[in-house]
Backbone as numpy.savetxt, mean C-alpha at the origin, in Angstrom:
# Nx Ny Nz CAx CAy CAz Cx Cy Cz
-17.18 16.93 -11.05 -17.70 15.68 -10.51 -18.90 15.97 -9.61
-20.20 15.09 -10.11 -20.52 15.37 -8.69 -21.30 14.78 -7.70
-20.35 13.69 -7.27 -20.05 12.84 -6.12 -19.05 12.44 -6.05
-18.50 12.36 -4.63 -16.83 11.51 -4.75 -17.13 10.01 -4.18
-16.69 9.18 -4.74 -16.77 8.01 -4.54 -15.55 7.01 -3.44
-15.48 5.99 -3.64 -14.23 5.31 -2.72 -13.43 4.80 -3.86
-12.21 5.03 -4.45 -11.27 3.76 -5.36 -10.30 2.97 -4.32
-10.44 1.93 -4.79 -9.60 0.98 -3.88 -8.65 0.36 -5.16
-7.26 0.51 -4.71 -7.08 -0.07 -5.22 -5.81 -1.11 -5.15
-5.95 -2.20 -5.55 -4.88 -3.64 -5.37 -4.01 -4.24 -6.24
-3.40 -4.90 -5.59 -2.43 -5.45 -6.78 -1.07 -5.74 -5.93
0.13 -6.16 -7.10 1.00 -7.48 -6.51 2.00 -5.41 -6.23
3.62 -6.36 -5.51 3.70 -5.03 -5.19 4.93 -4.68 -6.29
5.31 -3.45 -6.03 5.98 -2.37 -6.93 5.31 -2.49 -8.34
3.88 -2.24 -8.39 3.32 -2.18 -9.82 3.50 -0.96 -9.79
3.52 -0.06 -8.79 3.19 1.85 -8.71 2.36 2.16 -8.33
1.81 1.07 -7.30 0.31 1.57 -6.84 0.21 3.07 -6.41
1.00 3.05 -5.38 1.05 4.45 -4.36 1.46 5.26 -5.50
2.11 5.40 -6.43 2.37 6.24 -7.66 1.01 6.97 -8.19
0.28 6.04 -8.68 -1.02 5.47 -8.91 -1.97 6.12 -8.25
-2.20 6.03 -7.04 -3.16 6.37 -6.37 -2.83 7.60 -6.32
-1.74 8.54 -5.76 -1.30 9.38 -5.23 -1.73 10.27 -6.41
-1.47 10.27 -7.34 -1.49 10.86 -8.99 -3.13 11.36 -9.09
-4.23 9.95 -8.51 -5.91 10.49 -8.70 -5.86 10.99 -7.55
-5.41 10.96 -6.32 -6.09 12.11 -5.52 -5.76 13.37 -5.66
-4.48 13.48 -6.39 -3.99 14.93 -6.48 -5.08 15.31 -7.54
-5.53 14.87 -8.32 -5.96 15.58 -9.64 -7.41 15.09 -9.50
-8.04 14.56 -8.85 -9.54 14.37 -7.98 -9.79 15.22 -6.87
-8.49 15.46 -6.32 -8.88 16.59 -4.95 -9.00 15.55 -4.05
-9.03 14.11 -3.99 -9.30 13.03 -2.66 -8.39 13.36 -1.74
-8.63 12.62 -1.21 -7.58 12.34 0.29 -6.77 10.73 -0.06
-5.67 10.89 -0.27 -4.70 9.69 -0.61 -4.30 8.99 0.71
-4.66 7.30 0.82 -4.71 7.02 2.00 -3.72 5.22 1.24
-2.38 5.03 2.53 -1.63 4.38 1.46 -1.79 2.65 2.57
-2.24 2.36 2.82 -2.64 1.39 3.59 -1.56 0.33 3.68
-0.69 0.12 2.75 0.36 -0.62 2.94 1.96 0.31 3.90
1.35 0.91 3.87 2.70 2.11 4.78 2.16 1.91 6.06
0.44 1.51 6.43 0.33 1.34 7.64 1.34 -0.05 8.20
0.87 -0.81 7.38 1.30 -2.33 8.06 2.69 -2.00 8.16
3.35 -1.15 6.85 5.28 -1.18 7.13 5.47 -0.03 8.46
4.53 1.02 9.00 4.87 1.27 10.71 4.76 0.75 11.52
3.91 -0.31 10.86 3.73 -1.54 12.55 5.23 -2.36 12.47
5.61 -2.55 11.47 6.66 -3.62 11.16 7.95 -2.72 11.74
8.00 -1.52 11.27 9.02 -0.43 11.86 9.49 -0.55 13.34
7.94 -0.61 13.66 7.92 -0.33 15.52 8.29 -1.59 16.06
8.06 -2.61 15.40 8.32 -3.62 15.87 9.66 -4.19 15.48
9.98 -3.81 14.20 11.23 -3.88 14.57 12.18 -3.41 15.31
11.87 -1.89 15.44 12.59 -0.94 16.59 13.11 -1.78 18.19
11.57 -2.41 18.29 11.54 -2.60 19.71 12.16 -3.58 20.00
12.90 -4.55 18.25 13.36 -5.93 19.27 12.84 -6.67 18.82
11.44 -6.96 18.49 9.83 -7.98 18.54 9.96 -8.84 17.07
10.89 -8.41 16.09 11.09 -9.65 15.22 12.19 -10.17 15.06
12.58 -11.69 14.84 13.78 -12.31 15.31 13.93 -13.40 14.31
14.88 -13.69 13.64 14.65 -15.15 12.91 13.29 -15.22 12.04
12.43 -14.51 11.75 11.48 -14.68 10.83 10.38 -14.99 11.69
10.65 -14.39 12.90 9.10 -14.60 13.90 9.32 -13.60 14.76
7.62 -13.37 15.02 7.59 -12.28 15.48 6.76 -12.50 17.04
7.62 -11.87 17.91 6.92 -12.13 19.39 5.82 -11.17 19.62
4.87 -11.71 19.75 3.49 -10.65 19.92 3.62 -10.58 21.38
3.78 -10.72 22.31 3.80 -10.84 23.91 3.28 -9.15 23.90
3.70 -7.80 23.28 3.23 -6.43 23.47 2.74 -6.29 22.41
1.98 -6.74 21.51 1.40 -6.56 20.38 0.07 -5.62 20.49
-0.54 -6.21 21.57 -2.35 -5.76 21.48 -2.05 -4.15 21.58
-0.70 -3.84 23.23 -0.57 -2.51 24.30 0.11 -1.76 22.52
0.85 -1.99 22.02 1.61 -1.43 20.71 0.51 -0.87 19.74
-0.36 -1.45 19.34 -1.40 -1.02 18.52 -2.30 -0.23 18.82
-2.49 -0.35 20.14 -3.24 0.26 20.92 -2.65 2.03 21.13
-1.56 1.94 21.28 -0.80 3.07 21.50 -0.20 3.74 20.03
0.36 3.05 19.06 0.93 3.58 17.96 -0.47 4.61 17.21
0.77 5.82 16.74 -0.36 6.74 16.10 0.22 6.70 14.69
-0.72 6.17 13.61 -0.10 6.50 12.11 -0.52 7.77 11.71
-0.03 8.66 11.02 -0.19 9.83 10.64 -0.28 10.17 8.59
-0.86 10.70 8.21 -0.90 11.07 6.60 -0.29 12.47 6.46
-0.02 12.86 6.06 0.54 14.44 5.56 1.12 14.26 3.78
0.56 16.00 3.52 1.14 16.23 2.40 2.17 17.43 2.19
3.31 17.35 2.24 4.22 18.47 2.04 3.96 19.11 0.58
3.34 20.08 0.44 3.20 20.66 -0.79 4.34 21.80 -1.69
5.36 21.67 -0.37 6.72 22.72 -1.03 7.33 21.09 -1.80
7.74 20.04 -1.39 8.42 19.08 -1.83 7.60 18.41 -2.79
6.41 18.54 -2.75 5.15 17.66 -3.13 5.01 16.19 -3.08
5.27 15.83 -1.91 5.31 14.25 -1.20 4.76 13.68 -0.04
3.80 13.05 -0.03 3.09 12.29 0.99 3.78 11.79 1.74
3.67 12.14 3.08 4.21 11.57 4.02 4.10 10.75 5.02
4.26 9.47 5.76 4.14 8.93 6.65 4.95 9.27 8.57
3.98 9.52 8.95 4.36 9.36 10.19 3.90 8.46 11.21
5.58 8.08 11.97 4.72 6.96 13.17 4.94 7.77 14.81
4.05 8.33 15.37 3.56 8.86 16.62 4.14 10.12 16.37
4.07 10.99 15.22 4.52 12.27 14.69 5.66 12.65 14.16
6.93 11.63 14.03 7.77 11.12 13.69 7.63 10.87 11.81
8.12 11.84 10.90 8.62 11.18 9.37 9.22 10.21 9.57
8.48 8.90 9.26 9.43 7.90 8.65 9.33 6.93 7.36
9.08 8.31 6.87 8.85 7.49 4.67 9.99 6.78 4.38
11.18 7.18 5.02 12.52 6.36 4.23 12.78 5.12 4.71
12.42 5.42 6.21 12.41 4.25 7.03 12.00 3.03 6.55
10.47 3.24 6.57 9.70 2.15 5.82 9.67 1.30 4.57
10.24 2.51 3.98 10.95 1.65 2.60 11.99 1.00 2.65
13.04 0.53 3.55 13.43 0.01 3.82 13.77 -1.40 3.45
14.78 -2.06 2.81 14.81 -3.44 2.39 14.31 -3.93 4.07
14.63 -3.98 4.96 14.75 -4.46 6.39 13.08 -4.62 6.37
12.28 -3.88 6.54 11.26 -3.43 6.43 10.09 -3.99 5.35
10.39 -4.05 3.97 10.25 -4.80 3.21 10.35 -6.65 3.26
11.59 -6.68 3.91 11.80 -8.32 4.38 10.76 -8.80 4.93
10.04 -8.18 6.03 9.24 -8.47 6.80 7.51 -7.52 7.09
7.38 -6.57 6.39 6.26 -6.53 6.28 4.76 -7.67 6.10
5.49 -8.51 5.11 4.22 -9.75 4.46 3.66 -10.60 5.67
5.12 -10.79 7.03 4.79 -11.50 7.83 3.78 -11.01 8.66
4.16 -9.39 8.95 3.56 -8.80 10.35 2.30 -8.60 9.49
1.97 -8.70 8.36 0.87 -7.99 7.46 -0.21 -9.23 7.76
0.62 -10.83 7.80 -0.32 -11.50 8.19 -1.03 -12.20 9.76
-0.86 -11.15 10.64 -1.16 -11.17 11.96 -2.30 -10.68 11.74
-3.67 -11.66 12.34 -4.91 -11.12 12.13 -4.81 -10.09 13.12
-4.23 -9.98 14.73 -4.74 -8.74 14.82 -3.82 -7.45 14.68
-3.06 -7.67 13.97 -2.78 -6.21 13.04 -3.87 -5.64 12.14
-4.47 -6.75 11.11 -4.99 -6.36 10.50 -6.70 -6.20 10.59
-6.50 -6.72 11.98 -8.21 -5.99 12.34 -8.32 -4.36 12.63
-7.19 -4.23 13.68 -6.83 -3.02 14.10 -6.81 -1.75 12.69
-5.97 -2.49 11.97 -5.62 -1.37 10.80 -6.61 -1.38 9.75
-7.77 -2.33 9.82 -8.97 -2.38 8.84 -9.65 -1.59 9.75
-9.69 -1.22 10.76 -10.90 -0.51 11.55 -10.50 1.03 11.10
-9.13 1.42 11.37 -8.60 2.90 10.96 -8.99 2.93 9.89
-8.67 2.20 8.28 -9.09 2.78 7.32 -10.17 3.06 7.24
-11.32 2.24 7.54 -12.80 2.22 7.46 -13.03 3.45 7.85
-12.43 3.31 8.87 -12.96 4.93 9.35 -12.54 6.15 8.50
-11.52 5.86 7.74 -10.60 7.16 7.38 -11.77 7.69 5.63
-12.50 6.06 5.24 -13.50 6.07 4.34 -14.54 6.53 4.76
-15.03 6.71 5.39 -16.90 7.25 5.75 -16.96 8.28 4.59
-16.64 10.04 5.02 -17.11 10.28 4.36 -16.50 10.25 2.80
-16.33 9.49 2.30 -16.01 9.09 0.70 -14.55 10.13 0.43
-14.93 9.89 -0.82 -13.51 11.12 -1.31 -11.83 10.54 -1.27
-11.92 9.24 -1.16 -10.65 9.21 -1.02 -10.36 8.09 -1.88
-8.89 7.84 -1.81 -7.91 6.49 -2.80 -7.20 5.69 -2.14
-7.52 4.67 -2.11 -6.69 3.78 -0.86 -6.09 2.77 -1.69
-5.03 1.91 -1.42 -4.16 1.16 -2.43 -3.77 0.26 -1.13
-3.54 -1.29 -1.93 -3.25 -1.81 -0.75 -2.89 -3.42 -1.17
-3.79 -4.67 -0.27 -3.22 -5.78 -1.24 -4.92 -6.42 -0.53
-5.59 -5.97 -0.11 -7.01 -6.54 0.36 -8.28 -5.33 0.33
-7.99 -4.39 -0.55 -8.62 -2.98 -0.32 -10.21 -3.16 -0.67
-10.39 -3.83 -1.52 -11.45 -3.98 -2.64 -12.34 -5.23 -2.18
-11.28 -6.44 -1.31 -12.15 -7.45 -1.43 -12.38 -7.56 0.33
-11.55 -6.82 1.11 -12.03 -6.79 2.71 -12.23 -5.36 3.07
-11.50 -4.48 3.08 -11.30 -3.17 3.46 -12.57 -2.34 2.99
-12.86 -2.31 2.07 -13.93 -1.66 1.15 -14.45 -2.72 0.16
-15.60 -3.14 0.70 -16.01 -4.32 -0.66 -16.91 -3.93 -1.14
-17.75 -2.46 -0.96 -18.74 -1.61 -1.43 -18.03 -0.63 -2.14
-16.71 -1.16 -2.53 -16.03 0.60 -3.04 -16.76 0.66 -4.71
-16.89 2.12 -4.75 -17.44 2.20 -6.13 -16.61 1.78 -7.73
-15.17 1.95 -6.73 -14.21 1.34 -8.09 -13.19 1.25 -7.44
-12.88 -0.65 -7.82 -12.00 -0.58 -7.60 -10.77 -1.71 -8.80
-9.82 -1.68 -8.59 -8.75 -1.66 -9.79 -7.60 -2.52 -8.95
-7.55 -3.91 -9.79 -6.25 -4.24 -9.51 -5.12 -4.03 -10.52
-4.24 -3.90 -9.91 -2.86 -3.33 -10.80 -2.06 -4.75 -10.53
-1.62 -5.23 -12.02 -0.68 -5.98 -12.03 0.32 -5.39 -13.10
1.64 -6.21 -13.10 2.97 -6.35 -13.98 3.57 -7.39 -13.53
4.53 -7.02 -15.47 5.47 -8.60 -15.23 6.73 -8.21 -14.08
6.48 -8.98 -13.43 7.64 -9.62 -12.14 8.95 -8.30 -12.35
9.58 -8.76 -13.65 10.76 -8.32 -13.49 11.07 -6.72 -13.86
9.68 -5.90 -14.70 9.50 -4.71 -14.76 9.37 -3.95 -13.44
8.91 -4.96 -12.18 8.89 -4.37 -11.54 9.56 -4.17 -10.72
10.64 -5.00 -10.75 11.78 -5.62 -10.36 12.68 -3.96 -10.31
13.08 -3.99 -11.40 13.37 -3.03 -12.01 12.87 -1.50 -11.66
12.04 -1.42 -11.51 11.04 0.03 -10.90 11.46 -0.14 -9.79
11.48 -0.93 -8.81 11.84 -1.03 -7.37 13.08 -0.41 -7.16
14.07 -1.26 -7.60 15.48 -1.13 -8.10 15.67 0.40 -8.35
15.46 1.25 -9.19 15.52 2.90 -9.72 15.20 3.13 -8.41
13.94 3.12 -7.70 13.65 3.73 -6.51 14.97 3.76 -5.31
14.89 2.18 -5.02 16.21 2.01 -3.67 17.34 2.50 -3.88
17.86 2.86 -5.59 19.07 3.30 -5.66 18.98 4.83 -5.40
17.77 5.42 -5.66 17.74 7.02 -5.74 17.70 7.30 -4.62
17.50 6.55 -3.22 17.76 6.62 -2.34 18.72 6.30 -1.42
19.78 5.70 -2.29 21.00 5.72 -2.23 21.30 4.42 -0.89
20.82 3.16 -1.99 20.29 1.95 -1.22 21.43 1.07 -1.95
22.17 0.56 -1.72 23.00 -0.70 -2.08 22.46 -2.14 -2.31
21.42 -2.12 -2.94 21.02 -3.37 -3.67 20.97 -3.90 -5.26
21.03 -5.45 -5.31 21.14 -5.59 -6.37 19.63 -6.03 -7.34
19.93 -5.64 -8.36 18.33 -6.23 -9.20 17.72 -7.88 -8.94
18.80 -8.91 -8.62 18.68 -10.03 -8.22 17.85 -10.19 -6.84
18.31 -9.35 -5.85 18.03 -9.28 -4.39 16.52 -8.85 -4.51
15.76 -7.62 -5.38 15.42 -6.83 -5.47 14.20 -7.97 -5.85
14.44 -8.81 -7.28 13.71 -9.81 -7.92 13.23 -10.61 -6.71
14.17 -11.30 -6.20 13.57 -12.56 -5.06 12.55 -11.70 -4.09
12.85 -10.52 -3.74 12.10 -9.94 -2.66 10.22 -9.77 -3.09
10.87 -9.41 -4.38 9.19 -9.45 -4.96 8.48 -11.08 -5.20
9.27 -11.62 -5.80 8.99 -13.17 -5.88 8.65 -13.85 -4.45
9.02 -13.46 -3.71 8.81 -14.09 -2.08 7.48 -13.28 -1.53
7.48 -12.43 -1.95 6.13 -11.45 -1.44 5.08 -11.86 -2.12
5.03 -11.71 -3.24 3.91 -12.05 -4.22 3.39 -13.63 -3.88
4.35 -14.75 -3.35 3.45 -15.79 -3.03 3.04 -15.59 -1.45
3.65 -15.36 -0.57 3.01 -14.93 0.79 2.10 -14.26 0.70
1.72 -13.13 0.08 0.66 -12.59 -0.30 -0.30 -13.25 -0.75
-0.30 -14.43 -1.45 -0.96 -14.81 -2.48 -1.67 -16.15 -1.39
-0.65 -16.42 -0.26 -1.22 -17.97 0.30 -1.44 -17.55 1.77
-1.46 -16.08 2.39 -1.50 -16.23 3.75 -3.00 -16.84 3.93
-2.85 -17.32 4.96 -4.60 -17.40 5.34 -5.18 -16.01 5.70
-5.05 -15.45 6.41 -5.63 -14.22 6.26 -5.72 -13.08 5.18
-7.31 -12.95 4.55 -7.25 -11.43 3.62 -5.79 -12.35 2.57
-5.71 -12.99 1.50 -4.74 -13.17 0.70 -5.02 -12.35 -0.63
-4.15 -11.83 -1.03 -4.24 -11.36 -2.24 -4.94 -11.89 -3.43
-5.84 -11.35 -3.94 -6.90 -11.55 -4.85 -7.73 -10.36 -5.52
-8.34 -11.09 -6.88 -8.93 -9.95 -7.51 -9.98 -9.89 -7.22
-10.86 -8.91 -6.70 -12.00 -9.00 -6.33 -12.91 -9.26 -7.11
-14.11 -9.98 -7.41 -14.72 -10.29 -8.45 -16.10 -8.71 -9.55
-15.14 -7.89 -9.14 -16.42 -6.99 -9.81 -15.04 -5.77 -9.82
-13.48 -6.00 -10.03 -12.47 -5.02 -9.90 -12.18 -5.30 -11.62
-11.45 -4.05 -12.06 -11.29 -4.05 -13.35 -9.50 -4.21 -13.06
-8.71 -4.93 -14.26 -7.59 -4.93 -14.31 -6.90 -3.99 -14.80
-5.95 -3.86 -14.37 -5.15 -2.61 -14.95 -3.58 -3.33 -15.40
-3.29 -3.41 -16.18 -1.62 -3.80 -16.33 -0.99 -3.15 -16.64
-0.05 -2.17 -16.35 0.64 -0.94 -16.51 2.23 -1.42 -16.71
2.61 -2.82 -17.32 3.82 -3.15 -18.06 4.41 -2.34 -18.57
3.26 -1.88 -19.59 3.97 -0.58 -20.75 3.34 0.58 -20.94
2.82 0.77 -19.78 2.27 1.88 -19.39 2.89 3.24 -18.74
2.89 3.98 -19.11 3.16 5.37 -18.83 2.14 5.75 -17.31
2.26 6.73 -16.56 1.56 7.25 -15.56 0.78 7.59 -16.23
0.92 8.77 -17.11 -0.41 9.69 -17.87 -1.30 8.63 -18.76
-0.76 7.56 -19.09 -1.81 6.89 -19.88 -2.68 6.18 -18.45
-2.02 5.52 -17.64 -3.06 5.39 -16.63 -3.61 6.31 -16.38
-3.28 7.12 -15.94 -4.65 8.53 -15.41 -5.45 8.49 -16.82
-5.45 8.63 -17.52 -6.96 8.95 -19.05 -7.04 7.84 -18.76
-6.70 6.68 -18.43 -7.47 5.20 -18.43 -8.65 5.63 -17.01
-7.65 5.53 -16.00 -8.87 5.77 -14.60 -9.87 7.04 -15.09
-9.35 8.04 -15.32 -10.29 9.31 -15.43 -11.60 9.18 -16.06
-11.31 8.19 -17.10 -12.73 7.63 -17.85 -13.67 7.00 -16.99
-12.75 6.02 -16.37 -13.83 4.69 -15.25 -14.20 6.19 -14.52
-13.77 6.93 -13.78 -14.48 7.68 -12.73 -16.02 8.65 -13.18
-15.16 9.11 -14.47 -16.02 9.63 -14.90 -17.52 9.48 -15.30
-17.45 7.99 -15.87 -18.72 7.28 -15.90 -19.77 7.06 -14.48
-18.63 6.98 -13.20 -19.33 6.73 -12.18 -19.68 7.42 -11.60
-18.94 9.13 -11.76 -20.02 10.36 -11.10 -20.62 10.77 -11.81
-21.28 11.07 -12.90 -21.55 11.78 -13.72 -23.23 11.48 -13.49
């Protein structure tokens, strides 16, 4: 290659984004940056502390919290798994979390969460080289990215993908529970006023229904290829 560019990329959730992304930076050499794991440590911490209740969330320490929380990236290369940390703290399992999940969409739509956490990525983009995945990557976060890709699927495939995951983690949920959670996300996503989920008008679609990982990668590897070359 030779230039590294920015991919952003979006879409509804459990398509495999972070699958997805994680897959081109390993085999691009980028820096994999998972932007929706930020918003689920804010949601973590805040849940920790107490601060969501009934489906609302008390900002009264919101600004001093953001201000202070440190998100962290790491790659364990003996396990080979990206890791999240909140103030140096692993908490990948954490975050995945049905609990966590319940309420991400809400804290995701607090503008100033998401000023705060659009300023870190920006920054984490300067010098290029990296893959960011998210649900506003393409059309706020990076709207100069050189490629970017929304990922969709049908509802209940993904339903299903979710489902394999929470159980391998030895999660007691059902495919029903699993369904509504995505169905409830995908329209909050779709109607917050702030940054709502959308295709950016110059993003290519990706639908990975019946898609394999490796057939996505020769799908992306082509788009990239055209764009450094």
């Amino acid at each position: 290659m030779d230039k590294k560019i920015v991919i952003a990329i979006d879409g509804f959730s459990s398509c495999g984004k972070s699958t997805f992304a994680k897959a081109i930076a390993k085999r691009l050499g980028y820096l994999y940056i998972d932007s929706g794991a930020m918003y689920r440590v804010v949601t973590l911490e805040l849940l920790r502390r107490g601060l969501i209740k009934d489906g609302v969330v008390d900002t009264s320490m919101l600004q001093s919290i953001l201000k202070e929380i440190n998100i962290g990236f790491s790659y364990d290369p003996v396990k080979m798994v990206y890791l999240t940390t909140l103030n140096g703290e692993v908490v990948e399992d954490e975050i995945r979390s049905p609990q966590v999940a319940n309420h991400v969409s809400l804290v995701a739509a607090i503008p100033a969460v998401r000023t705060r956490l659009v300023e870190l990525q920006r920054e984490l983009g300067k010098k290029k080289g990296i893959v960011m995945d998210g649900r506003d990557i393409g059309t706020v976060v990076f709207p100069n990215a050189e490629l970017k890709i929304f990922m969709t699927a049908d509802p209940i495939v993904r339903a299903r993908r979710r489902l394999k995951e929470l159980q391998e983690k030895g999660l007691n949920v059902t495919l029903d529970e699993v369904l509504k959670n995505i169905e409830e996300r995908d329209y909050i996503d779709q109607n917050r006023d702030v940054a709502p989920l959308r295709k950016a008008d110059d993003a290519v679609v990706l639908d990975n229904t019946n898609m394999t990982v490796e057939e996505q990668m020769e799908w992306v590897e082509e788009m990239v290829k055209r764009l450094t070359v």
